[in-house]
N, C-alpha and C positions, 0 to 999 in steps of 0.2 A: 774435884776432878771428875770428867765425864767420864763414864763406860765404851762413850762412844771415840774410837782412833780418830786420830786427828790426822796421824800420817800411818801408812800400812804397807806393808811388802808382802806381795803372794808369790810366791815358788821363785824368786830370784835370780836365778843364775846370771855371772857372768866371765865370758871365757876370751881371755887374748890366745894370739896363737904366737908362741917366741919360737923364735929363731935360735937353735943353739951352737956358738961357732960357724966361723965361716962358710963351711961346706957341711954342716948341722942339717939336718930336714928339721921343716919346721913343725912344732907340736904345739898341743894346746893347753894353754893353763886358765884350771878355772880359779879362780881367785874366789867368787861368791858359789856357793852350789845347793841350787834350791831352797833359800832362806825366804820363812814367812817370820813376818815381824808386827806388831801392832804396836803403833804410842798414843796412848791415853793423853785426850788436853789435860797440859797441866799437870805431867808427870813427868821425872827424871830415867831415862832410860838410859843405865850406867851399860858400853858393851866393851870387853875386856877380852884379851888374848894376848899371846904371843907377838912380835912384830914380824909381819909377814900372812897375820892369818887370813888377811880380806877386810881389815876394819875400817880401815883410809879410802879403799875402793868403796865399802859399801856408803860410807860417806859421800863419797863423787856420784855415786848413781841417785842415794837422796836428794842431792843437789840438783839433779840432775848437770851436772858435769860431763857424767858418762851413761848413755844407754843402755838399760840392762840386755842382755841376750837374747832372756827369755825371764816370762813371767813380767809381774807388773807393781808400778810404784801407783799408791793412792791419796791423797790428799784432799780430807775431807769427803772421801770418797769417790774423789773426781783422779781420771787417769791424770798423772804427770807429765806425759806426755803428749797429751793433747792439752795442756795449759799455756797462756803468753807468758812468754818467758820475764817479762817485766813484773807481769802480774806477780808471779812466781818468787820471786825475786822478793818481792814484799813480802810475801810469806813466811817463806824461808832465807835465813840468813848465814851465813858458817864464822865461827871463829876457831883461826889456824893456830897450830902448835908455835911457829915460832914465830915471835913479834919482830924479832930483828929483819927478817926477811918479808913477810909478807904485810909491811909498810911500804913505800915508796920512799925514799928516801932524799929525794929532790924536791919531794911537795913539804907544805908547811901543816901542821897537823890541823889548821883550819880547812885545810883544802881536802886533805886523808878522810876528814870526818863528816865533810859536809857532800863528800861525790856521791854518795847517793840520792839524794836530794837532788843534785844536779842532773844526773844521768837521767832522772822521773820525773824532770821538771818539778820537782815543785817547791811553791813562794818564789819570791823575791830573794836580791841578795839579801835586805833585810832581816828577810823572816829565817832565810836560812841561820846566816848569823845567830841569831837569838835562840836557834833549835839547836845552832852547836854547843852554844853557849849551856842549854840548857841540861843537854846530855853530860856532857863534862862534868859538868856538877855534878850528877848522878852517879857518875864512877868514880868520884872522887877526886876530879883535877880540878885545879885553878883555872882561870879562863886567860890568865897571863900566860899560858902555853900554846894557845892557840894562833901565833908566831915565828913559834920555835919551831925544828924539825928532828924529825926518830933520834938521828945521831945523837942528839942534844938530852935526852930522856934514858932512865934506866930501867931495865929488859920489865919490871913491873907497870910503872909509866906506861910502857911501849905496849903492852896486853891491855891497860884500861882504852886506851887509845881504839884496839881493836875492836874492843866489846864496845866502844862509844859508837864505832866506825858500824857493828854491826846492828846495833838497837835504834838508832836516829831512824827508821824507818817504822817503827814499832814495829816489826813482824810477828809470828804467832811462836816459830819453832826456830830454834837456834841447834844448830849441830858443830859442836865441842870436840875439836878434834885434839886431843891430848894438850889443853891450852893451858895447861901448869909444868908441863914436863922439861920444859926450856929455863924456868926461872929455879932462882935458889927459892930452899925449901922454907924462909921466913916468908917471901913473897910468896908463895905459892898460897899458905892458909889465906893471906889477907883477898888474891883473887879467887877462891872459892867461896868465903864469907863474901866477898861481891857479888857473885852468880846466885848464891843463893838469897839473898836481899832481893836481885834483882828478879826473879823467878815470883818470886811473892807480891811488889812491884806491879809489873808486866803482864802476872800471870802468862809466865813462858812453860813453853812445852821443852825440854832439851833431850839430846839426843846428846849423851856423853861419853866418850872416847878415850878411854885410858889404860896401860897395862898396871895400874898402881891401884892396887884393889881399896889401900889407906883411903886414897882421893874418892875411889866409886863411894866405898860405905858412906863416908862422909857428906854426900850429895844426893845419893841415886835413891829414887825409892824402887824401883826394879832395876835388876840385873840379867845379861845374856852373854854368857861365854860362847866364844867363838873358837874354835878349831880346824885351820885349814878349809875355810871356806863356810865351815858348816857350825848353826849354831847347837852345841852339844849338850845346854841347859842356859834352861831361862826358869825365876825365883826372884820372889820379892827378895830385897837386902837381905832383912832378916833371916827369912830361910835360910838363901845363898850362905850366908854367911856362920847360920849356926847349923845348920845339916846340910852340906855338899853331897850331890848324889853320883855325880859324875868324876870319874877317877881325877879325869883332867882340872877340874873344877879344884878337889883336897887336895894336889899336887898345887895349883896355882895358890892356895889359902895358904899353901904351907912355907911355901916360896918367901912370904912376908918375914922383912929381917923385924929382931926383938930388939931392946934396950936392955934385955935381962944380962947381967954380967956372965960369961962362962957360955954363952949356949952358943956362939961363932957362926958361922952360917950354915942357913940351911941344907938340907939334902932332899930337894922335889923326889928324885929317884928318876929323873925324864932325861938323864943325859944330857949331853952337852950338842949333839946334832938335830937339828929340827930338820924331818923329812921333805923330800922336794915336792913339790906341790904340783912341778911337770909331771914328775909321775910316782903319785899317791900311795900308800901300801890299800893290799887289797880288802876286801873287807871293812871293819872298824877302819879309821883308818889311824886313829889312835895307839891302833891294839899293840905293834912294836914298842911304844913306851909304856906300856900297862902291867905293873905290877900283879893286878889282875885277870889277867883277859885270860879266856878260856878259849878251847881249839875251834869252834865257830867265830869269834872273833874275827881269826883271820882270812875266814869264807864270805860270811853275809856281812853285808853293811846293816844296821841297828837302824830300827824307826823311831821315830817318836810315841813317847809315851807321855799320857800326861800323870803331873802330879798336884797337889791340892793348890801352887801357885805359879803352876806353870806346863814346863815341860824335860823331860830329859830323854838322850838318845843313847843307853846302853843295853846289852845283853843281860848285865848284874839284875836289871828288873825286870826281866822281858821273860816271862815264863816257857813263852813257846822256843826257848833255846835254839832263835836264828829258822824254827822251821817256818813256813807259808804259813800266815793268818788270812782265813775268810775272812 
């Protein structure tokens, strides 16, 4: 793996402005707010939160789907938004959460698999043929499918299909947007043992998207929790996983149901209402669900701090207690 990002976010932000109710004035929500991000070629970047934290947006703005506000996407160092969108395209790739829907379902999965190819011009029908042909194989289909249509395939089928649908281009980066969460939990191990073969393979970079922290360990070799826009630690697996620094972060680790008989479900302690993101609590903005949080919490917002593989953003390590740092 290089050192050097292959895709990068500096200061992020991004804000729509909703409408609330009819006669509502309208406000602003920032979904992304101020995220820097780096992904190493050739590395799994597992990013996890709540649903609703910003994870699917920041997804649409690496895609460039959606413009960020403010702040900038980089790829291979080159602005994203000064790149041809075809070009681009080749690059970067996405596979969606749900296969039943983001198939076309009138087309025949030759047709599903080889539109890229088409839209880029490139080969012959021929050559295309022989590229679907040969991607299939690699996911593990038969080539006697490539006839058939979604309806006809099960929700597992229908995800290789996707991942067939987004690698026929070879691109560099693929971003995973929660692309197990739709299937049963049998299908699920066999599509991530696919991603992972194929990561090795390809040498893909991914960009992985899950609130199932089971699925990250099992794939990611870094991790970035996400909180209301903001990422509130970032840690290799390992770390994340054996020393969480971030309240948010041992609440999310603890959230994990057990197999152990007698233990029932968990207790995060984070309550049942996830705050509104129109309008933020002040400070942390954590600090209302914080078993911890002390009476700055709810004054200053927490900067980042680094730690030996990453970063975290609370009070608990921040010596200067919220005051001004030179």
């Amino acid at each position: 793996m290089s050192d050097a990002p292959v895709l990068e976010l500096r200061n992020v932000t991004k804000t729509y402005t909703v409408k609330q109710g009819m006669f509502g004035e309208p406000k602003p929500l920032t979904a992304i707010n101020d995220v820097s991000l780096k992904l190493g070629r050739g590395e799994v970047l597992g990013l996890v939160g709540e649903s609703g934290c910003g994870k699917s947006t920041l997804a649409k703005v690496l895609l460039g789907l959606e413009a960020p506000s403010s702040g900038e996407v980089l790829v291979d160092g080159e602005r994203l938004d000064g790149q041809d969108r075809r070009k681009l395209a080749r690059r970067i790739q996405p596979i969606f959460q749900d296969p039943y829907s983001s198939l076309n379902p009138r087309k025949s999965i030759a047709d599903i698999v080889s539109l890229p190819l088409r839209v880029h011009k490139v080969g012959d029908a021929a050559s295309r043929d022989r590229a679907v042909r040969e991607i299939l194989d690699i996911v593990g289909l038969p080539a006697r499918v490539m006839n058939t249509y979604p309806s006809q395939m099960s929700g597992g089928q229908r995800q290789r299909v996707a991942i067939a649908r987004a690698l026929i281009m070879k691109p560099e980066i693929v971003i995973c947007d929660e692309p197990t969460s739709a299937l049963d939990v049998s299908v699920q191990s066999q599509i991530l043992n696919l991603l992972g073969d194929l990561r090795q393979e390809f040498g893909l970079t991914y960009l992985f998207i899950s609130h199932n922290l089971a699925v990250v360990e099992h794939l990611a070799t870094r991790v970035a929790v996400m909180y209301l826009g903001r990422i509130v630690e970032e840690a290799s697996v390992g770390e994340l996983f054996d020393t969480p620094r971030h309240p948010y972060s041992v609440a999310l680790l603890s959230s994990v149901l057990t197999p152990e008989p007698g233990r029932g479900v968990p207790d995060t302690q984070l309550g049942a209402v996830f705050p509104n993101p129109i309008d933020p609590p002040s400070g942390c903005h954590f600090h209302p669900r914080c078993a911890r949080a002390m009476p700055h919490c709810a004054q200053v917002a927490p900067r980042p701090l680094p730690t030996p593989e990453g970063h975290v953003e609370c009070h608990l390590y921040d010596d200067s207690r919220g005051r001004a740092v030179a």
